[in-house]
C-alpha positions in Angstrom: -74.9 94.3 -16.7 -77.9 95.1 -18.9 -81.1 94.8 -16.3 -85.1 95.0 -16.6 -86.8 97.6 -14.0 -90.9 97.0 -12.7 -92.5 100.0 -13.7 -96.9 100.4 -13.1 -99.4 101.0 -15.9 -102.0 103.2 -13.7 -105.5 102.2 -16.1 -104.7 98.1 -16.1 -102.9 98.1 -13.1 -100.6 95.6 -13.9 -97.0 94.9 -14.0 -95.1 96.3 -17.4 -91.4 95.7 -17.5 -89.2 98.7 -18.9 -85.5 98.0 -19.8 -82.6 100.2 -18.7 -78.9 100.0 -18.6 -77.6 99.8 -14.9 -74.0 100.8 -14.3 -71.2 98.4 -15.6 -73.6 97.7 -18.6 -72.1 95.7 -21.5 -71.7 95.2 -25.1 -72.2 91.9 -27.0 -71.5 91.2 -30.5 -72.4 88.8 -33.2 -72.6 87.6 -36.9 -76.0 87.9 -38.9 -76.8 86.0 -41.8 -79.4 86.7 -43.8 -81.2 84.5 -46.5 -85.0 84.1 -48.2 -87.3 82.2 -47.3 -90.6 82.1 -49.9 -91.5 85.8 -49.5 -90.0 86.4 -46.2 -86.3 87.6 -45.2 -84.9 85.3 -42.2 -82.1 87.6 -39.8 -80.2 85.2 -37.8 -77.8 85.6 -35.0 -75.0 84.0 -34.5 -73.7 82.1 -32.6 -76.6 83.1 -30.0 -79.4 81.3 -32.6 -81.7 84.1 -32.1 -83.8 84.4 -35.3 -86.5 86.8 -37.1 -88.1 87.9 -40.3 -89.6 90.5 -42.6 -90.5 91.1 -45.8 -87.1 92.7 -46.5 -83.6 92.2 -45.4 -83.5 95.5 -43.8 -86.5 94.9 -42.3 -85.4 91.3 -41.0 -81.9 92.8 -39.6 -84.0 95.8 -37.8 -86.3 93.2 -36.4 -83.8 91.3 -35.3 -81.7 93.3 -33.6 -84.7 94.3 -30.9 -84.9 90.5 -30.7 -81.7 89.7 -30.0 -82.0 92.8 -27.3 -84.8 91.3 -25.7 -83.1 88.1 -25.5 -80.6 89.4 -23.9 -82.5 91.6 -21.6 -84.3 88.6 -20.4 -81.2 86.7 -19.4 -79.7 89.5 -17.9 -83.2 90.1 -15.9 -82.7 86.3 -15.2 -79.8 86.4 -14.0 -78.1 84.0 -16.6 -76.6 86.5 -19.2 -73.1 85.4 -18.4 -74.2 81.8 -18.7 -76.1 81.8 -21.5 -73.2 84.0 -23.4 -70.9 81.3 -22.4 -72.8 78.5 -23.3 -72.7 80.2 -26.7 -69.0 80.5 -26.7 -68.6 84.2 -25.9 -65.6 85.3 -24.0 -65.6 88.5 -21.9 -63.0 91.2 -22.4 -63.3 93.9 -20.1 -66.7 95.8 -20.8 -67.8 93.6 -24.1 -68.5 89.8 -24.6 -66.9 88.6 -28.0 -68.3 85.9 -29.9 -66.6 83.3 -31.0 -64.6 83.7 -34.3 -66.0 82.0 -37.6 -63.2 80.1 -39.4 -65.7 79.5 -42.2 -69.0 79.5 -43.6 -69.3 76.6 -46.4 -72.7 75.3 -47.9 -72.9 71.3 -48.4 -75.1 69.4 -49.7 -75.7 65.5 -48.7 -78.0 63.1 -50.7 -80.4 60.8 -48.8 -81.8 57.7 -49.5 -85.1 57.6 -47.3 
């Protein structure tokens, strides 16, 4: 299980956290899709709907890949990893939770009358 540990800061003396990998830790995949948005590039995880952006693509998948880590650092630290990965369809095999397969990815439009 990926876990958070307490660690100090000596001048502020407060709380930081500082992530580590405790034994038994996991992997977790999933599907990015990437698209523009005005000047931005918007990375999006799928099917865990964890979402960032940059000014490039690459930018937009690097930033999103600490944000999906964090996410999922938080739940773990929470206790809810396995629920939240469920909730999002994942299934666990062995040592790595699998998302769920995409059968497609279409684009419709639909006309409104407001």
């Amino acid at each position: 299980m990926i876990r958070t540990r307490q660690t100090s800061r000596a001048r502020s003396g407060k709380r930081a956290r500082r992530p580590y990998r405790a034994k038994g830790a996991v992997t977790v995949e999933w599907t990015t899709h990437v698209f523009r948005e005005g000047n931005q590039y918007v990375a999006h995880a799928m099917p865990i709907d964890v979402m960032s952006s940059a000014a490039s693509s690459d930018a937009a998948r690097t930033a999103l890949e600490e944000a999906v880590r964090l996410f999922l650092l938080t739940a773990a630290d929470a206790g809810t990893l396995t629920d939240v990965l469920e909730e999002c369809g994942y299934t666990r095999r062995d040592d790595a939770w699998k998302s769920p397969e995409f059968v497609a990815v279409e684009r419709h439009t639909l006309a409104l009358t407001v």
